[in-house]
MARROMAR-889738 format. One record per residue: residue in one letter; x, y, z of N, C-alpha, C in turn. Coordinates in Angstrom, 1 decimal. Atoms other than C-alpha are relative to their C-alpha. Last residue first. Layout:
<pts>
PT_A_X_Y_Z_X_Y_Z_X_Y_Z
...
</pts>
This chain:
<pts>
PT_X_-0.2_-0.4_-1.2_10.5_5.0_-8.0_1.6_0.2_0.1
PT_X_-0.4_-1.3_-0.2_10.2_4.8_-11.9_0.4_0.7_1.5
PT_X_-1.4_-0.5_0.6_10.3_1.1_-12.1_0.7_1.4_0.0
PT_X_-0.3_0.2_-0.8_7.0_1.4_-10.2_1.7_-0.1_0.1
PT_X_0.3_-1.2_-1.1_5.1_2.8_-12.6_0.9_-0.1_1.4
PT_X_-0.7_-0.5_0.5_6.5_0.0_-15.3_-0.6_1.9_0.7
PT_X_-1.5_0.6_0.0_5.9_-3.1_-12.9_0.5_1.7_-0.9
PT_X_-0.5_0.0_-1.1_2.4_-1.5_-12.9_1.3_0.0_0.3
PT_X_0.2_-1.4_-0.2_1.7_-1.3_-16.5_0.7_0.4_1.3
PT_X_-1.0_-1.4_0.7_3.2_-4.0_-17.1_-0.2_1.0_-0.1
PT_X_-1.3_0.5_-1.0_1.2_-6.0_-14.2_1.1_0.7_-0.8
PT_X_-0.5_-1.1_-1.2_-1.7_-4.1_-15.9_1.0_0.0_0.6
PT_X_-0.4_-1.0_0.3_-0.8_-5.7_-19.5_-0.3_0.9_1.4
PT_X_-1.4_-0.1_0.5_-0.7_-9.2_-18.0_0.3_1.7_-0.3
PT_X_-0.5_0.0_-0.8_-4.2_-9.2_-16.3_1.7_0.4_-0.2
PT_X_-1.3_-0.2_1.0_-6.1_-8.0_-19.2_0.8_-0.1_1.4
PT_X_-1.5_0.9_-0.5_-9.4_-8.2_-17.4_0.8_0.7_-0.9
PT_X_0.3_0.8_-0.3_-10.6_-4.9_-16.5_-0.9_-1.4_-1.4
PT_X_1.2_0.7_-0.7_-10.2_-2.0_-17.8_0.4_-1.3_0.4
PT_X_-0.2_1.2_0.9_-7.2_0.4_-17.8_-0.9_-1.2_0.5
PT_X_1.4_0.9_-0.1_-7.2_3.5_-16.8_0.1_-1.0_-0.7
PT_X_0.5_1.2_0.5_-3.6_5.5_-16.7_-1.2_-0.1_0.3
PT_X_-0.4_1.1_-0.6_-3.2_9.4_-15.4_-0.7_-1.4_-1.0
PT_X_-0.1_0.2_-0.6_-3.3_11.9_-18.9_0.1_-1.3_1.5
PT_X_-0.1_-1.0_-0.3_-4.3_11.3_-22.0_0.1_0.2_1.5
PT_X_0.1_-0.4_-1.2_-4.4_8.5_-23.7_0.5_1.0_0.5
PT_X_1.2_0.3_0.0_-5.2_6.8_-27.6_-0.2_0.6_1.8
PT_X_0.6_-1.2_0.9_-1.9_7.6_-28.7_-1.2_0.6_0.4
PT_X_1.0_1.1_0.4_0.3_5.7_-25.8_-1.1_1.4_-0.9
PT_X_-0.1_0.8_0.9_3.2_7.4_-25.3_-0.7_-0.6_-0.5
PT_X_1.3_-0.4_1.0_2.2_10.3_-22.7_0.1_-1.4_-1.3
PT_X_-0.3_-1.1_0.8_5.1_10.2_-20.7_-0.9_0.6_-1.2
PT_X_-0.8_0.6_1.0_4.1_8.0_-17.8_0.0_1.2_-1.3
PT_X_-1.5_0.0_-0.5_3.3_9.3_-14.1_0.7_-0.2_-1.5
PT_X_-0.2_1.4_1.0_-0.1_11.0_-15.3_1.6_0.0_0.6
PT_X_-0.4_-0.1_1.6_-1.3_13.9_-13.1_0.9_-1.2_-0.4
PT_X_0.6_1.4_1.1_-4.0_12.9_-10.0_0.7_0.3_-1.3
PT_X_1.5_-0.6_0.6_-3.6_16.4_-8.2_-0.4_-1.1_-1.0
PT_X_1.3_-0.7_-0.9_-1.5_15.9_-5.4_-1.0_0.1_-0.6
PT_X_1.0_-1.5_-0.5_0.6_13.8_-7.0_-0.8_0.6_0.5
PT_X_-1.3_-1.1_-0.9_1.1_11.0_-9.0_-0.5_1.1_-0.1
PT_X_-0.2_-1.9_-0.1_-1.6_8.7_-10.9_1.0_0.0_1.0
PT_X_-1.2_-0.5_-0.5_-2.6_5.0_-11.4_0.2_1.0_-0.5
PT_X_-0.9_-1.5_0.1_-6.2_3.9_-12.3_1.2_0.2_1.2
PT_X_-1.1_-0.3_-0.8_-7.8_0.3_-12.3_0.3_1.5_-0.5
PT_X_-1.1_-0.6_0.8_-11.5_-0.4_-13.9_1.5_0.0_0.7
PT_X_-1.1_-0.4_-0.9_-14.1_-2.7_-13.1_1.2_0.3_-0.9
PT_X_-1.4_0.5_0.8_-17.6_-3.3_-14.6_1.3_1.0_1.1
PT_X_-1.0_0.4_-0.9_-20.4_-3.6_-12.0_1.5_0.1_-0.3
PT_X_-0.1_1.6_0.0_-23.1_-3.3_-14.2_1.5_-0.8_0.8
PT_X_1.1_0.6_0.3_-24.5_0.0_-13.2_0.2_-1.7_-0.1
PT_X_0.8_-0.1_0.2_-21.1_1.9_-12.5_-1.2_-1.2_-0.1
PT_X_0.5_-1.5_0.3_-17.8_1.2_-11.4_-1.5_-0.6_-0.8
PT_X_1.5_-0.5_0.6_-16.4_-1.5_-9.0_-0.5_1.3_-0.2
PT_X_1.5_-0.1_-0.7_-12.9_-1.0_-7.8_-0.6_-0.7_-0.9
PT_X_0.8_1.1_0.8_-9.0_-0.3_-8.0_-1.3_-0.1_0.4
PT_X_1.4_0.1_-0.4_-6.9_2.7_-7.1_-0.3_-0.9_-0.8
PT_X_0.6_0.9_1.3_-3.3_2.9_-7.1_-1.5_0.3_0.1
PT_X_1.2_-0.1_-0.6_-1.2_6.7_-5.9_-0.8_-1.5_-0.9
PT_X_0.7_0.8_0.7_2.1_7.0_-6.3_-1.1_-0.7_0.3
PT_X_0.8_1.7_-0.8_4.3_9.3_-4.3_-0.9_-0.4_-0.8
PT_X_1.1_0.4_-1.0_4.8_13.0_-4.2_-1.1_-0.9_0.0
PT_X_0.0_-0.9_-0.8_8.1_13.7_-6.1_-1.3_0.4_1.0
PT_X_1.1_-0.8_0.2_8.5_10.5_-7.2_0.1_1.3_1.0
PT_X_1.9_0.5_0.3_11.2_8.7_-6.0_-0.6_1.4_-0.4
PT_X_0.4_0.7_1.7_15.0_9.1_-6.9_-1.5_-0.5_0.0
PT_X_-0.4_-0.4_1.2_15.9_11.4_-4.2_-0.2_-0.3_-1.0
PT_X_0.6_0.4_0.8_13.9_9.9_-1.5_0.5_0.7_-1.2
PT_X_0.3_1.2_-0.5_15.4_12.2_1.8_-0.8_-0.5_-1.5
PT_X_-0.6_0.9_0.2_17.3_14.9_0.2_0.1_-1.4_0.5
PT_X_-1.0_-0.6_0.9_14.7_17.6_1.2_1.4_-1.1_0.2
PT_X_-1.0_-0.9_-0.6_12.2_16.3_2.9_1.2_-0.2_-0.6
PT_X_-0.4_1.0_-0.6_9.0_14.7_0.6_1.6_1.1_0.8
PT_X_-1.3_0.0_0.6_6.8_17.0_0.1_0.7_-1.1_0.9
PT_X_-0.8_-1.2_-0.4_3.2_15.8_1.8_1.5_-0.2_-0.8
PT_X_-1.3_0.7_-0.2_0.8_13.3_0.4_0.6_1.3_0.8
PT_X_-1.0_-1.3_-0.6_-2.8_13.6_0.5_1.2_-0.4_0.1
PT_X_-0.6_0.0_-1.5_-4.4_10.5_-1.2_0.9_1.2_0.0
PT_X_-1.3_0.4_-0.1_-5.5_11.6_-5.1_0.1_-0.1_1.5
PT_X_-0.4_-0.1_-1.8_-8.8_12.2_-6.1_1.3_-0.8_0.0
PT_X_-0.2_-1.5_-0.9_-9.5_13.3_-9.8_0.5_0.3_1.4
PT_X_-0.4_-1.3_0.9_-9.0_10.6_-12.1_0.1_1.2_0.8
PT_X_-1.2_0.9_-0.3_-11.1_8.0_-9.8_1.4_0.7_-0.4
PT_X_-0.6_0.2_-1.4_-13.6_10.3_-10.0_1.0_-0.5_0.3
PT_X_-0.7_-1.7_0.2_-13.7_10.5_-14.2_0.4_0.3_1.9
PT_X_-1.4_0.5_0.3_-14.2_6.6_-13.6_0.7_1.6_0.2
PT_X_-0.5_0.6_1.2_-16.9_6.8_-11.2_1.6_0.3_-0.7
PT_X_1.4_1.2_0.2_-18.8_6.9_-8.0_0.3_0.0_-1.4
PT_X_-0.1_0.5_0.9_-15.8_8.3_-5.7_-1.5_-0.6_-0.6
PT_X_0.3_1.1_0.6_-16.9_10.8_-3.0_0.4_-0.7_-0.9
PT_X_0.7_-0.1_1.1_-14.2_13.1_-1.5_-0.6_-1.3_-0.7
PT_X_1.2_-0.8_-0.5_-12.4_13.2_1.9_-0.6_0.8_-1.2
PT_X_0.4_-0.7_0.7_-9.2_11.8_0.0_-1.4_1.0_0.4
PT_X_-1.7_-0.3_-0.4_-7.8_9.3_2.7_-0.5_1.7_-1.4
PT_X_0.1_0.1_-1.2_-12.1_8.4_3.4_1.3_0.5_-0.3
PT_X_0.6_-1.1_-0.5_-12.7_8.3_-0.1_0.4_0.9_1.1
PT_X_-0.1_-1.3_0.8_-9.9_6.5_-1.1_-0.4_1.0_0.4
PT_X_-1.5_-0.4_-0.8_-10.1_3.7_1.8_0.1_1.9_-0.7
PT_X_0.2_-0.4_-1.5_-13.6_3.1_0.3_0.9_0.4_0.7
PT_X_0.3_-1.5_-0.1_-12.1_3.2_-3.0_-0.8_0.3_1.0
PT_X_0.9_0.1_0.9_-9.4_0.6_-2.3_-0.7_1.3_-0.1
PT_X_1.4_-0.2_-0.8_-6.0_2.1_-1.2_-1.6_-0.6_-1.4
PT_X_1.1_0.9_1.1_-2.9_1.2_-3.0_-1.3_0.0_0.9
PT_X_0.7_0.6_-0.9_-0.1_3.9_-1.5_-1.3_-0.8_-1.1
PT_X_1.0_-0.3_0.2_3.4_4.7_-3.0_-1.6_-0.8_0.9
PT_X_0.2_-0.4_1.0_6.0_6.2_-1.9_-1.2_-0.6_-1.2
PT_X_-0.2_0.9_0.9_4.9_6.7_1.3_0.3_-0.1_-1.5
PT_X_-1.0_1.4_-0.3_6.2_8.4_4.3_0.0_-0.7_-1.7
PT_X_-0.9_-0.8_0.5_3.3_11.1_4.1_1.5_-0.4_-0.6
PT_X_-0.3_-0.2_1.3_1.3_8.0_4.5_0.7_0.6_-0.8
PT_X_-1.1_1.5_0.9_2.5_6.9_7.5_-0.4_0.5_-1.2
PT_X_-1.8_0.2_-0.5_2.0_10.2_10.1_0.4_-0.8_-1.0
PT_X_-0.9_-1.3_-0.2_-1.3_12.2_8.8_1.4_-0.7_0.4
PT_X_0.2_-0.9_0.9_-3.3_9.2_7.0_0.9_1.5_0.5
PT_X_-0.6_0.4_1.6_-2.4_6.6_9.2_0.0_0.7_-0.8
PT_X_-1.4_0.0_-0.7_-3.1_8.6_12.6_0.9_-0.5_-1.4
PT_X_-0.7_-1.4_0.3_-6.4_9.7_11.0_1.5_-0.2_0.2
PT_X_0.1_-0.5_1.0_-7.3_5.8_10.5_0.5_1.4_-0.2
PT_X_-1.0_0.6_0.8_-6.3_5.0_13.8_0.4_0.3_-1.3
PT_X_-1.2_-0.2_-0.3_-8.5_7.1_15.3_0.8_-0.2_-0.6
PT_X_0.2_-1.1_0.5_-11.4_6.1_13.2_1.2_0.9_0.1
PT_X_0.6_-1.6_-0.5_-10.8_2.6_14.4_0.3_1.3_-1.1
PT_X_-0.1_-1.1_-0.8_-9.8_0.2_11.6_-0.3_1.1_0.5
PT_X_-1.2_0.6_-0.6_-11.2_-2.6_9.6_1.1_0.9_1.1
PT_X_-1.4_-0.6_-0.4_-14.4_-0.5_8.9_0.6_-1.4_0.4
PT_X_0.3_0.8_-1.4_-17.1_-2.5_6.4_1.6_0.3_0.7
PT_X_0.7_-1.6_-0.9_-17.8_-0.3_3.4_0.6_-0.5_1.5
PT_X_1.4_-0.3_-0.8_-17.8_-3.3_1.2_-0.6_0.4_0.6
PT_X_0.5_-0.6_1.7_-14.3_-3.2_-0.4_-1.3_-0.1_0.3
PT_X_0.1_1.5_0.9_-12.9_-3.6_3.3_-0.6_0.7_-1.4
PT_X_0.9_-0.2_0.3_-11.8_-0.1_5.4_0.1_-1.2_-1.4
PT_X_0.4_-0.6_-0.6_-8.2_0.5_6.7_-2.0_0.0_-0.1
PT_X_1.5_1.0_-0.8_-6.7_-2.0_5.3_-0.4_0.4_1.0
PT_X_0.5_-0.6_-2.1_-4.2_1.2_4.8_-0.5_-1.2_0.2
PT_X_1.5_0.3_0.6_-2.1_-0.7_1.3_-0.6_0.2_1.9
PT_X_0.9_-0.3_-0.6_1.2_1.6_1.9_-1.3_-0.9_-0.2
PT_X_1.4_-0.2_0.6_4.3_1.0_-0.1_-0.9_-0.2_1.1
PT_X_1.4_0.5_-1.0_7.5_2.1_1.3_-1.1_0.1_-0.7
PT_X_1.2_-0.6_-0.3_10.7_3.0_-0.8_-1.0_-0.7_0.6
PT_X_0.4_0.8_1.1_14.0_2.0_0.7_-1.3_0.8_-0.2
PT_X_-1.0_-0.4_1.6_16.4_3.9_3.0_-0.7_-1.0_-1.1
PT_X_0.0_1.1_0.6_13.7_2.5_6.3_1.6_0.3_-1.4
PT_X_-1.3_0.6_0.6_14.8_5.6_7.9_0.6_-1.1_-0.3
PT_X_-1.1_-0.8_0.7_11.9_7.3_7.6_1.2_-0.4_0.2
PT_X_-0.1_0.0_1.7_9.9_4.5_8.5_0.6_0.9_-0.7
PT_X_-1.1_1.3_0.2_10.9_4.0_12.5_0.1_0.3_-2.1
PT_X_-1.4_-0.6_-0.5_9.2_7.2_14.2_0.8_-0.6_-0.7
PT_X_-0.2_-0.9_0.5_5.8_6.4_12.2_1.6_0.3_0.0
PT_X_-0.1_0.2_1.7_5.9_2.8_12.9_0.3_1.3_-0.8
PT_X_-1.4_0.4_0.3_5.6_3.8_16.5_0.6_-0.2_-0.7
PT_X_-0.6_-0.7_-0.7_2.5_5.6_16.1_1.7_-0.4_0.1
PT_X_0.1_-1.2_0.7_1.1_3.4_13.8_1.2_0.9_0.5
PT_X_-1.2_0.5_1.0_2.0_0.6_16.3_-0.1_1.1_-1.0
PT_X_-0.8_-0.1_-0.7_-0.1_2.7_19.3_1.0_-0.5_-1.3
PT_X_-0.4_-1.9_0.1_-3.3_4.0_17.0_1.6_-0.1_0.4
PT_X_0.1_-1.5_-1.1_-3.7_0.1_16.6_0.4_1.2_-0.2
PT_X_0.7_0.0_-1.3_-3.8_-2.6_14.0_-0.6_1.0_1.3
PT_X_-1.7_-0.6_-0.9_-0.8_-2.3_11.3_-1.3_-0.1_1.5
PT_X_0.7_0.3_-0.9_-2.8_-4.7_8.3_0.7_0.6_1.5
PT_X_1.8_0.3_0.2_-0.6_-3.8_5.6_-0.8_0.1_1.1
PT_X_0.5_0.4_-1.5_2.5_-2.2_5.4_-1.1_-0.6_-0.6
PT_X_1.5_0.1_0.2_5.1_-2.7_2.5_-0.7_0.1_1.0
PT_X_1.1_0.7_-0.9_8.7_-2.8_2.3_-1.4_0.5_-0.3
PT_X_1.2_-0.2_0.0_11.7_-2.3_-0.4_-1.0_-0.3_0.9
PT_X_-0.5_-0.8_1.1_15.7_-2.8_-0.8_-1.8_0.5_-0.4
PT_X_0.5_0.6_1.4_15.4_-4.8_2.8_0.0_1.2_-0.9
PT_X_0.6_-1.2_0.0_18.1_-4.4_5.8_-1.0_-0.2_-1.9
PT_X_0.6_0.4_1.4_19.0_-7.8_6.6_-0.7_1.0_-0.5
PT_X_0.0_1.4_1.0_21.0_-7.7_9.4_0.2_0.5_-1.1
PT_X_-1.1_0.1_-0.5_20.0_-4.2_11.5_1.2_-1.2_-0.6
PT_X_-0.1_-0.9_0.5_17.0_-3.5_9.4_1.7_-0.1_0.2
PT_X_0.3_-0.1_1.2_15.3_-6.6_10.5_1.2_0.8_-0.9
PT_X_-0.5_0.8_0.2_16.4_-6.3_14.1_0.0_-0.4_-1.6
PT_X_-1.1_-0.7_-0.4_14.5_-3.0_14.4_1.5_-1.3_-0.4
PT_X_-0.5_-0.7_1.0_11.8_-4.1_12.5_1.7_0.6_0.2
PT_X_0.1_0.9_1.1_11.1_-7.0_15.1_0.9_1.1_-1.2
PT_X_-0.6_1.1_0.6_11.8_-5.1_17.5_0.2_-0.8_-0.7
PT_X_-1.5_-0.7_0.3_9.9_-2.4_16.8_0.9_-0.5_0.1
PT_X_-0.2_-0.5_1.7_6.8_-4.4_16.3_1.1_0.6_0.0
PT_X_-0.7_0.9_0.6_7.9_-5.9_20.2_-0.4_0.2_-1.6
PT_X_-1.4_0.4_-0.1_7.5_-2.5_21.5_0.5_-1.4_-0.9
PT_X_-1.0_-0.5_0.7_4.2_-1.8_19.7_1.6_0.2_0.4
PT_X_-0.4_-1.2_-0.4_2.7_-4.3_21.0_0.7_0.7_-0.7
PT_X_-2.1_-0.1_0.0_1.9_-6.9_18.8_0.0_1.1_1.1
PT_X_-1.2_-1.0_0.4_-2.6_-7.1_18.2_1.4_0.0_1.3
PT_X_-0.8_-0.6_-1.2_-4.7_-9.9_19.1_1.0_0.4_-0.5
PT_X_-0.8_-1.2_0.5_-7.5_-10.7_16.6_0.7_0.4_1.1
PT_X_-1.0_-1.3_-1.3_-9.9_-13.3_17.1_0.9_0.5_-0.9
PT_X_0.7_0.3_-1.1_-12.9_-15.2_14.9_0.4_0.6_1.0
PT_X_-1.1_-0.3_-0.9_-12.4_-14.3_11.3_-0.8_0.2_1.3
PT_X_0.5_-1.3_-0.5_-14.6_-15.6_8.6_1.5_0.2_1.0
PT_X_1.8_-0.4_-0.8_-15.3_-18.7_6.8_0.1_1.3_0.1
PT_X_0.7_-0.4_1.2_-12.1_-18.7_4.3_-1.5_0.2_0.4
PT_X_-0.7_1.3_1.5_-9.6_-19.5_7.5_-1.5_0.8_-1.0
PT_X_1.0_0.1_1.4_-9.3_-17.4_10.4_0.5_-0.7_-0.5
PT_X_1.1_1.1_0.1_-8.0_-16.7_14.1_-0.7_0.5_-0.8
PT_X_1.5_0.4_0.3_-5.8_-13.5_13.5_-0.6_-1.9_0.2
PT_X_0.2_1.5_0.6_-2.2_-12.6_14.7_-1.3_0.0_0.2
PT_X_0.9_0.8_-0.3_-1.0_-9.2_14.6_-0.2_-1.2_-0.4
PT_X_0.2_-1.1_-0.7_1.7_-6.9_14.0_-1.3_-0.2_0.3
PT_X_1.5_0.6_-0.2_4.3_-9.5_12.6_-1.0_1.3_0.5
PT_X_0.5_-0.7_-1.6_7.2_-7.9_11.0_-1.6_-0.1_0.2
PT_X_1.4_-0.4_-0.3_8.2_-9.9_7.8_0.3_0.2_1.3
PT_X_0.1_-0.1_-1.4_11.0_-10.7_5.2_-1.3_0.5_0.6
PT_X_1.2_-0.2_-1.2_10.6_-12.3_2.1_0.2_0.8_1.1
PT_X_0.2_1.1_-1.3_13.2_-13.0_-0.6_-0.4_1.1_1.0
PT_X_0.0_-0.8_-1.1_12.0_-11.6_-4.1_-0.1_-1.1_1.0
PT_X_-1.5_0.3_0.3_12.2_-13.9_-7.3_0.6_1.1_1.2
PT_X_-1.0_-1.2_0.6_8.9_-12.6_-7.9_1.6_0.1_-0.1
PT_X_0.6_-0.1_1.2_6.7_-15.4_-7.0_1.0_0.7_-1.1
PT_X_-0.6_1.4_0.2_8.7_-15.7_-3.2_-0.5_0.0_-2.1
PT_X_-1.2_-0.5_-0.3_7.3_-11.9_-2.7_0.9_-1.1_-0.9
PT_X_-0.2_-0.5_1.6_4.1_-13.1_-3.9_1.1_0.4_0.2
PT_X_-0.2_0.6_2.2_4.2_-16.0_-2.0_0.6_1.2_-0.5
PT_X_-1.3_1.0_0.7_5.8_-13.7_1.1_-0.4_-0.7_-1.3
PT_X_-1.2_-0.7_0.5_2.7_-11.1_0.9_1.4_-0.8_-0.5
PT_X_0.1_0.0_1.6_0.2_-14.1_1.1_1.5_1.1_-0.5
PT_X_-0.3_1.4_1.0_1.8_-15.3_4.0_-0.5_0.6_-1.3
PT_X_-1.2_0.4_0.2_1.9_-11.9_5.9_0.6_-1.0_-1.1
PT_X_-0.8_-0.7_-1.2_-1.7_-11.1_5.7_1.5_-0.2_-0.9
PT_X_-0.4_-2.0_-0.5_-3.7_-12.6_3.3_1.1_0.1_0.6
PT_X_0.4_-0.7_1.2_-4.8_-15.9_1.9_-0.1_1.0_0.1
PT_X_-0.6_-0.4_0.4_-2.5_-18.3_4.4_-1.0_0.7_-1.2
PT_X_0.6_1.1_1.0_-5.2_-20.2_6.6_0.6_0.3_-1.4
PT_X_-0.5_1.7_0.1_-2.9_-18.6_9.4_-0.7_-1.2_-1.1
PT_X_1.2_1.1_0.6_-3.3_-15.5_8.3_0.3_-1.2_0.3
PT_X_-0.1_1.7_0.2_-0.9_-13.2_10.2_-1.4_-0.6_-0.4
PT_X_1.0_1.1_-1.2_-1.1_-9.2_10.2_0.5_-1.3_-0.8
PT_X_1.6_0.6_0.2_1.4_-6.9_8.5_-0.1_-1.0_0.7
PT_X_0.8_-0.9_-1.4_4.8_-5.3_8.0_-1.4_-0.4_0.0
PT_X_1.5_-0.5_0.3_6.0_-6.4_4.4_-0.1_0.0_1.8
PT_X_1.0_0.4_-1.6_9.6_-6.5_4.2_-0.7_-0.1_-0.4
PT_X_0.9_-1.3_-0.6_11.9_-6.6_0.5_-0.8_-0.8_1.7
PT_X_1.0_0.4_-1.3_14.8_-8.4_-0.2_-1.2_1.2_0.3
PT_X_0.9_-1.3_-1.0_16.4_-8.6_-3.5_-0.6_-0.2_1.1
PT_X_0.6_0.2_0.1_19.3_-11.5_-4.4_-1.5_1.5_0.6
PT_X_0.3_-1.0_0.8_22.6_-10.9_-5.2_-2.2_0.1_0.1
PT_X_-0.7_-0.2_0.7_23.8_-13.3_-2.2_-0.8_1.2_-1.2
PT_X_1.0_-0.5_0.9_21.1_-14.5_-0.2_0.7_0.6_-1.3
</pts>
C-alpha cells in the first residue's frame, strides 16, 4: 500500500451496494483512500426495501477489528450501521485505542422518523461511542433524540450540539477539543435544505471567522455541492 492512507468503516452490508460497507469503500476508493471494513451485519436488499437483517456477534466484530488493527492499522475510521446493545458495547472497549480519529454517523433513526435502532441501543450509543468521537454526522431526527431538543429550523440547527464528553487527558491531542458536530436536513415550508457544522458543547464556529458575511458555526444552503465538500474537507483538516 506503500504511502497510501487507510481508513475502516465498521458497518452493515448492502449487497445491492448503495449503503453499508460498499458505499463507504467507493467513497473511500473516490478519495484515493484504501478501504478497510468490519462487517456488523448483513442485510437482504436492493432499491425495493430490505427483507432480513442478521447481526455479527459481538465476538466475531472484535475480531474482525482486532485483526485489522493488528496488520493494517487505519489513519481514520467510521461507524455506521453497529446493530445491537451487545456490539456497541463491545465497540466501546475497542475504540479508544483505535490511535486515529473516529467519525460517528448513529443510523440510529431514518430521515423520516422511522427507528433503525432499539431505544436501548440508542442510549448505549449516545453514552459509550459518541464520547469517543471526533466527529459525529447525525440527521436531524438522530439530532434530536442525541440532543434531547426539538429541531424545526435553521436558528435550531445552530443551537443543538450532540453531547460530547472531554476528551482524556493526552488521548486526541490534535483533535478538537469536543469533536465535530454535522447536521443536514429539510427546513421550513418549502422544504429547502441547509447543512451546518459546529464544535462543542455549545454549537461555536470551528473556522476563524474569515468569511465577511458569517458569524459564527457554518450554514450553507443547498446545492453548491463543491463549496460544502470544501467546506467540509476544510473542518476536518483541523482534526
Amino acid at each position: 500500500m506503500g504511502r497510501m492512507r487507510r481508513a475502516l468503516t465498521i458497518a452493515g452490508s448492502d449487497p445491492s451496494g448503495g449503503a453499508g460497507i460498499q458505499a463507504d469503500l467507493k467513497t473511500f476508493h473516490q478519495f484515493g483512500v484504501y478501504g478497510e471494513a468490519v462487517i456488523t451485519l448483513l442485510t437482504v436488499q436492493n432499491t425495493l426495501g430490505v427483507s432480513r437483517v442478521e447481526t455479527m456477534t459481538p465476538e466475531l466484530v472484535i475480531e474482525q477489528l482486532d485483526a485489522v488493527l493488528a496488520d493494517v492499522p487505519p489513519q481514520a475510521a467510521k461507524t455506521g450501521a453497529l446493530g445491537s446493545v451487545a456490539i456497541i458495547e463491545a465497540l466501546a472497549g475497542r475504540v479508544g485505542h483505535l490511535g486515529c480519529p473516529l467519525v460517528i454517523d448513529p443510523v440510529m433513526i431514518s430521515k423520516h422518523g422511522a427507528p433503525l435502532l432499539a431505544a436501548d441501543a440508542q442510549g448505549k450509543l449516545k453514552n459509550l461511542l459518541i464520547p469517543h468521537a471526533a466527529v459525529v454526522t447525525p440527521n436531524i431526527p438522530e439530532a434530536e433524540v442525541l440532543s434531547g431538543m426539538p429541531i424545526r429550523s435553521l436558528a435550531d440547527m445552530g443551537g443543538r450540539s450532540v453531547p460530547r464528553v472531554s476528551s482524556t487527558p493526552g488521548r486526541y491531542r490534535s483533535y478538537p477539543r469536543d469533536g465535530l458536530h454535522l447536521l443536514g436536513g429539510n427546513h421550513g415550508a418549502a422544504g429547502s435544505r441547509a447543512d451546518y457544522a459546529g464544535s462543542g458543547s455549545t454549537g461555536e464556529a470551528v473556522h476563524s471567522g474569515s468569511d465577511p458575511d458569517e458569524s459564527g458555526p457554518w450554514r450553507w444552503p443547498r446545492p453548491g455541492e463543491s463549496f460544502r465538500k470544501n467546506r467540509l474537507n476544510g473542518l476536518i483538516s483541523q482534526l
